[in-house]
Phi, psi and omega in degrees: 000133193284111151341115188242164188310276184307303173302315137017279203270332165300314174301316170294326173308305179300310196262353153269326138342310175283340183264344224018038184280155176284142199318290207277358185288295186333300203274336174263010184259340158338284216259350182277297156324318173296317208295325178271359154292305193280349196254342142254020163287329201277332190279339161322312195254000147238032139323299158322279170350305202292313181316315189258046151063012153276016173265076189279154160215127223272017150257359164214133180262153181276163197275340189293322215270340161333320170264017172239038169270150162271133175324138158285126195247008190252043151071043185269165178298176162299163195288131150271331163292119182270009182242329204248160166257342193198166156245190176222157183258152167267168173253045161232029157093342192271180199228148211220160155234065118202129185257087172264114176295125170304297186323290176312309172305323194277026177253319169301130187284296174337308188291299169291006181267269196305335196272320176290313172305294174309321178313294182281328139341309158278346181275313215261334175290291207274018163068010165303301189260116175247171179299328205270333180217155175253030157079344174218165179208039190154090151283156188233137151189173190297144174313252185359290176253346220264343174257000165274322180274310173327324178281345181295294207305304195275347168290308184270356155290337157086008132107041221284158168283111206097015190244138140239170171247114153247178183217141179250150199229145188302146190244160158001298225252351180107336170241186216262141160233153180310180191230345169222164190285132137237160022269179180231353178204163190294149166045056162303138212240132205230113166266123199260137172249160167195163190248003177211154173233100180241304160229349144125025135008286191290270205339312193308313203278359179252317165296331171293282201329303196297327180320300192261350147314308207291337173242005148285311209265356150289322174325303195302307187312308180292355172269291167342283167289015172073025192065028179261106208309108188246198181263103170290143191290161183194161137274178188202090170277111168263348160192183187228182172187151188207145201288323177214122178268095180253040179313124175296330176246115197270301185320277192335343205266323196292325196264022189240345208236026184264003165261325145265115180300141144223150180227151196231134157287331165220160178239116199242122169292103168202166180305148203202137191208110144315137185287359170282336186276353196298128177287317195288332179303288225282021167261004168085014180277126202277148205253137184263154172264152166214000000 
């Protein structure tokens, strides 16, 4: 059984007490440690990332991704910019100078080992996983990218038992439903996975899908019995993690997430453009799809 962060920190605490060092001196140099423990895990894994060749950065472009320019459709002038060759469209439409494949990365074992590792680093800093629980009993995330990290996660967690994944897949209109019915019981305590955080979209849009399964299987129930009172199914979200959070505005990211933690295995700084607002369309740099 794995040593987890709070217990860590009882234990130690307990032998500064006993030593007579003081609590709270004891406890941030603890916790000063773990914290410089998970940020070379985060500069570890993105090293990986850079090796294995998942990381575009729109001042060089790859040779492959050449033949997937987009047509400039905003009238722009010839290129004027001299530091980018390129940008990238994302797939919600915004125009990005830097790109990381999930998909790709998570192919790697090295990656998915530190991606997993950090998750639960972070889950054990913010008190969801203590040693007695592991604090959820149902991951949720978009089908696409949300199962290489749920998979990460629960790898690095050994797989504990009585924990599942569903995943909701996206529909005609852009939002998401579950692909099997849940909750089966009220205030199932539900972890949201997703592999990128830009503005939490997905996410907003994976908590609706749960929402509104618990209340088709409420409908269903309540036709079933007849107006016979029963315990209605619900979630209950205790936090959400994501493999990389490239929220263009870090206040703004603080303020979308003060009803939900989310924690990131890596944080990736870069430029974020609605395409009517793109600085590089109107330098005339040209946009790649990827």
């Amino acid at each position: 059984m794995p040593l987890y962060y709070t217990d860590y920190l009882k234990k130690t605490n307990t032998i500064a007490k006993m030593c007579g060092f003081g609590y709270s001196k004891y406890r941030s140099q603890s916790e000063d440690a773990m914290r410089r423990s998970t940020a070379k895990r985060e500069q570890k894994l993105i090293r990986d990332v850079e090796k294995a060749g998942a990381i575009f950065d729109g001042r060089k472009i790859p040779d492959y991704l050449r033949g997937s320019e987009i047509i400039n459709k905003n009238g722009a002038s010839p290129k004027t910019n001299v530091e980018y060759e390129g940008h990238f469209l994302l797939s919600r439409g915004d125009h990005t100078t830097k790109f990381v494949d999930m998909k790709l990365a998570m192919e790697i074992p090295s990656i998915e080992e530190n991606v997993g590792a950090i998750l639960r680093r972070r889950l054990e800093e913010n008190g969801i996983i203590t040693r007695r629980d592991i604090g959820f009993d149902l991951i949720v995330g978009p089908a696409r990218g949300a199962w290489p990290i749920g998979k990460a996660l629960l790898k690095a967690l050994r797989y504990p038992p009585g924990i599942k994944d569903v995943y909701a897949r996206r529909g005609v209109n852009g939002n998401f439903h579950l692909i099997y019915p849940y909750p089966d019981r009220r205030d199932i305590r539900t972890l949201i996975v997703d592999d990128v955080f830009t503005t939490g979209s997905s996410i907003q849009k994976t908590m609706l899908a749960c929402d509104e399964s618990a209340e088709e299987k409420n409908r269903a129930l309540r036709k079933r019995t007849k107006g016979v009172k029963e315990k209605p199914a619900s979630f209950y979200y205790v936090a959400g993690v994501v493999g990389i959070n490239r929220a263009p505005d870090w206040n703004k990211f603080l303020l979308n997430t003060i009803t939900l933690w989310i924690g990131h295995a890596l944080r990736l700084e870069t430029d974020i453009w609605t395409p009517d607002n793109c600085e590089l369309c109107r330098e005339g740099v040209p946009l790649y799809k990827v």
